[in-house]
Each structure stands twice: as C-alpha cells, then as structure tokens.
N, C-alpha and C positions, 0 to 999 in steps of 0.2 A: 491930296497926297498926305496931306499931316495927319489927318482922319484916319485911313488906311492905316499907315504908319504905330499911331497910338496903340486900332487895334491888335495889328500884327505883334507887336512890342508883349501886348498884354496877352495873347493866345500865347507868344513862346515863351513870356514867363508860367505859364497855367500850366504847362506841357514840360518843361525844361527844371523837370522835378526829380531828386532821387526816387521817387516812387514808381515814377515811369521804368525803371532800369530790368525790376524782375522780370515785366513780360513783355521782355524785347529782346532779341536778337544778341543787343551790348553788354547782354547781361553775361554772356562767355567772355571774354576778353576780359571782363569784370572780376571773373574769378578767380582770375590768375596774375601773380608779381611780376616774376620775372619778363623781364622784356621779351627776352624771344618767345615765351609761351606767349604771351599776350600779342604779340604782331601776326602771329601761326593762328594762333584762334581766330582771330579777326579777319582773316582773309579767308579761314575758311565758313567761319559765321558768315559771311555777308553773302559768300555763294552760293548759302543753302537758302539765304534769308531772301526765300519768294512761296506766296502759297500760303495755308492756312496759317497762324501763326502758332496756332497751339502743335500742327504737326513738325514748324520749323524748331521748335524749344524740345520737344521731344527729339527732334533726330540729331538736333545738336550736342545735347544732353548723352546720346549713347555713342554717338562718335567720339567727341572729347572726354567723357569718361570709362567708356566701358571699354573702344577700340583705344583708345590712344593713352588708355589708363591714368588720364589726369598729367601726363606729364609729357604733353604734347612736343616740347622742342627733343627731348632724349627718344622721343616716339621718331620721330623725322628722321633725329641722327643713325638709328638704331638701326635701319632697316627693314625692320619687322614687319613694315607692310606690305612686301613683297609676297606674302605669305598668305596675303589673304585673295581670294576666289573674287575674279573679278566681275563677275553677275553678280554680285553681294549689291543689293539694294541700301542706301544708306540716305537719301530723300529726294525722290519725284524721279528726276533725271538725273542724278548724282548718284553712279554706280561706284565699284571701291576701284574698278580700272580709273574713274575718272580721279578718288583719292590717290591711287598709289600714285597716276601723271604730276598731283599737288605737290606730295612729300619728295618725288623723287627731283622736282624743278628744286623745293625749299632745300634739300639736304647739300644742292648744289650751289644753291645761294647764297644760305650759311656759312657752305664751306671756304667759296670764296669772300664774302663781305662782311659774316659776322651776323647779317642785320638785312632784313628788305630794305631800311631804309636808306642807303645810300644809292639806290635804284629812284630814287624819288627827288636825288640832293642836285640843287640849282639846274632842274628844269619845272617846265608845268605839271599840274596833275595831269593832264594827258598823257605829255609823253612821257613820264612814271608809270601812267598804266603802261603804256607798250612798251617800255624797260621791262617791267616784271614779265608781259604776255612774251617775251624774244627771250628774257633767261628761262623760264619756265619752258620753253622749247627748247632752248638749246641742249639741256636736261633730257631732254626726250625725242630724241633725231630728228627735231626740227617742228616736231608735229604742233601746231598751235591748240589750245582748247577752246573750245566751244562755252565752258563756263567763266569766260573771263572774254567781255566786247570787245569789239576791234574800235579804240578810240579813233584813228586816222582813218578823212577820210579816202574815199577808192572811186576810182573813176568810174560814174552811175551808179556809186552807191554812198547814200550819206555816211556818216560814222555815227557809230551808238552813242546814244545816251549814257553811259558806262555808268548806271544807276549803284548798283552794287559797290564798284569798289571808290566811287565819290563817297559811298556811306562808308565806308571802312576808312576813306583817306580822312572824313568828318569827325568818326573816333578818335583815328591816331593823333590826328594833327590840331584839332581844336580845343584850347586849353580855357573853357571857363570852371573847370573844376567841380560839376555839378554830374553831367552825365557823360558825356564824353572825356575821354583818357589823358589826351593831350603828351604823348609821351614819345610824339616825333615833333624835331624842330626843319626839317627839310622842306616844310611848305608854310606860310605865313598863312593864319587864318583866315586871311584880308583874301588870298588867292585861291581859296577853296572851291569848289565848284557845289550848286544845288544838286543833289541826287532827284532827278525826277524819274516817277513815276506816273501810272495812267491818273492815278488817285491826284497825285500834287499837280498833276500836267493840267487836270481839269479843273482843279481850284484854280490856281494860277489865272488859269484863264476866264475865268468867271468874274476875277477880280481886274481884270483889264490888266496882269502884269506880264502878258505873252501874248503874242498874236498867231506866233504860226503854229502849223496844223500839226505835224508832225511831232514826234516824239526823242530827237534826237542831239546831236552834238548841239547845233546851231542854236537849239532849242534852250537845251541848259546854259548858254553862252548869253540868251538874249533873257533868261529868269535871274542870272546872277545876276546880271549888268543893274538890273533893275532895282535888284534889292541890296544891293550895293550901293545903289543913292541913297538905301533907308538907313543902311549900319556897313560905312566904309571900311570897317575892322572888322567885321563878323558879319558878312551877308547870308552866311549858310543858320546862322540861329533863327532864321525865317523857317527852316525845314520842320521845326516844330509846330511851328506856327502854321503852318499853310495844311497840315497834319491835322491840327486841334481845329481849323477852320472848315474842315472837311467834313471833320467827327460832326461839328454841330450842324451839320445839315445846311440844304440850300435856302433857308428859309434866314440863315443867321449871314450867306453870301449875299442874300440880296437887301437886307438892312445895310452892308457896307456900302454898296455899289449905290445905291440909290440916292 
C-alpha cells in the first residue's frame, strides 16, 4: 500500500499542474471572477464535459462566449434565452431546450439563494446533487433532466455514478489553489466524492482499488473509501492521479501491481 501510495502521490503531483488547466473543461470556470459566473460555468462545463475533448472546449467556448456573451450570471438573469430555437444543437445531446431548462432552474435558484451553494450546505455531495436536480425542476413543472444523474438510489435500480457533477463539486469545493477553484466552503474536501469514469473505473480497478463491476454510486463510495486511507484530507487529488496512471498505459499499471 505505501508503494501504491508514493506512486499515486507522485502521478497527482505530475498531473495537478497549472498547465493542465487550458485543455480541460476547468479551464471555463477559470475565466471568470465573479462567483455566480463561475459556479453557472461550472455546472454547465461539466455537463457538456463528455466526448471528445477538443469538441467539449470548442462548444464550451461558444456557449459561454458567443451565447451567453461572457457574462453568463446577467445571461441567466436576463432571460434572453428563451429566445433561442430549441433544436439549436449546442454539443452531442445538449440541445438549447436542454440550456434554456438550465438557466431557467438557475434564474430560479439565484433568485431565491443568491448562490447554488447553499443547495450543497450541511448535507452530502449526494444529496446536494438531488437539492439542485428537484430546484432545477421545480423551475420547470417538475420535469427532471436527463443531464444531471439521479444520485438516490430506486428500487431495481442502482443510483449513478453522478461523475459530472462530483467533478464540478471537485472544482468548487477543493481548495489546494493549484487547479481547482476552491471557492465553496459547503462541503469539506475530506468529503468529496471520486468522479468515476469508464477510464478511472478501469485503472482503479487494475490497481486492486475497487472490486465491483459496475459503474455506479456504490462504486464511487467504495473508490473514495479506499483512497481516503491514502490522503484522509483530500482523497479526490487521486483523480488526477488515477487520470495520469491511465495516460501511461498498462504497461506502467502493471509495474505497480506487481
């Protein structure tokens, strides 16, 4: 384990660089001060952020500047999105009907909180996501989206991974001042959850730090637990790490494991 450890330590220092920042997703949130732009970016970054990544920086790139003209929270308040044609493709499966359901949940959230983040204040990151996924509906006669997972789980069926917005609660809420924001106090570091994906699901497991199959709640429940014995204050700065151990191929996992 202390072998493991040293490595992983050393892949998310390698990884856990401002150079990382341009060609990633964080790099929106990044551009912007004020807080409500940067919490509005950030949630809408991470639910475009799937798919190539050059086409996720490009469609991010013209919704936050071109559609939202850079001034994304007076964009929300404005209402100006109501305006737009909702077949408007904006990336993959993210049409503008599914933007204008975003702004129209935020303008409501704003209106009453100020801030997503007291949607997040003294419970878990779970059910912070399903705080936002019920005001986000409420907003919009109840209808739930399809681009934000259902954390809880349903009887015969597990609850998601909520990969996306663990990576956005990762931004907001994790303060080593290097890549991530750190510019919510409503979740402690120590309580962050692993964003998995198929990518990290399968290092993970290669590395003997997960066993089940699946890709889900239970899943990231039993990846944190794990790396949570390696750094009891920041088990999610493994996310880089497990990221950087993937990039170097199976040939650099089975030097660990061995």
């Amino acid at each position: 384990m202390e072998r493991l450890k040293a490595l992983l330590d050393a892949k998310a220092q390698q990884y856990n660089r401002p150079e990382f920042i341009a060609d990633d997703p964080i790099s929106f949130p990044h551009s912007f001060t004020r807080k409500e732009d940067v919490e509005i970016v950030a949630l809408l970054a991470s639910i475009i952020a799937w798919g190539n990544r050059k086409m996720i920086l490009r469609s991010g790139n013209r919704m936050f500047h071109e559609i939202m003209h850079s001034c994304p929270y007076d964009y929300v308040m404005s209402g100006e999105w109501e305006n737009l044609d909702d077949r408007m493709n904006i990336h993959r499966t993210f049409f503008a009907a599914d933007f204008k359901y975003i702004c129209r949940g935020l303008r409501s959230v704003y209106a009453e909180h100020g801030s997503m983040e007291p949607l997040f204040a003294g419970c878990s990151a779970w059910d912070g996501i399903e705080n936002l996924r019920k005001a986000l509906a409420s907003a919009n006669g109840g209808a739930l989206t399809r681009h934000i997972s259902n954390p809880i789980p349903a009887k015969g069926k597990p609850a998601s991974a909520c990969k996306r917005m663990h990576m956005m609660l990762r931004w907001l809420c994790r303060k080593d001042g290097i890549v991530d924001l750190g510019i919510w106090d409503c979740i402690p570091q120590s309580q962050l959850m692993i964003p998995i994906d198929v990518h990290v699901a399968r290092t993970a497991r290669a590395l003997g730090l997960v066993s089940r199959k699946q890709n889900d709640r239970r899943t990231v429940e039993e990846l944190t637990a794990r790396l949570r014995e390696l750094s009891p204050d920041d088990p999610v700065r493994y996310d880089f790490a497990l990221f950087g151990v993937g990039e170097a191929g199976d040939s650099f996992i089975s030097s660990i494991v061995e």
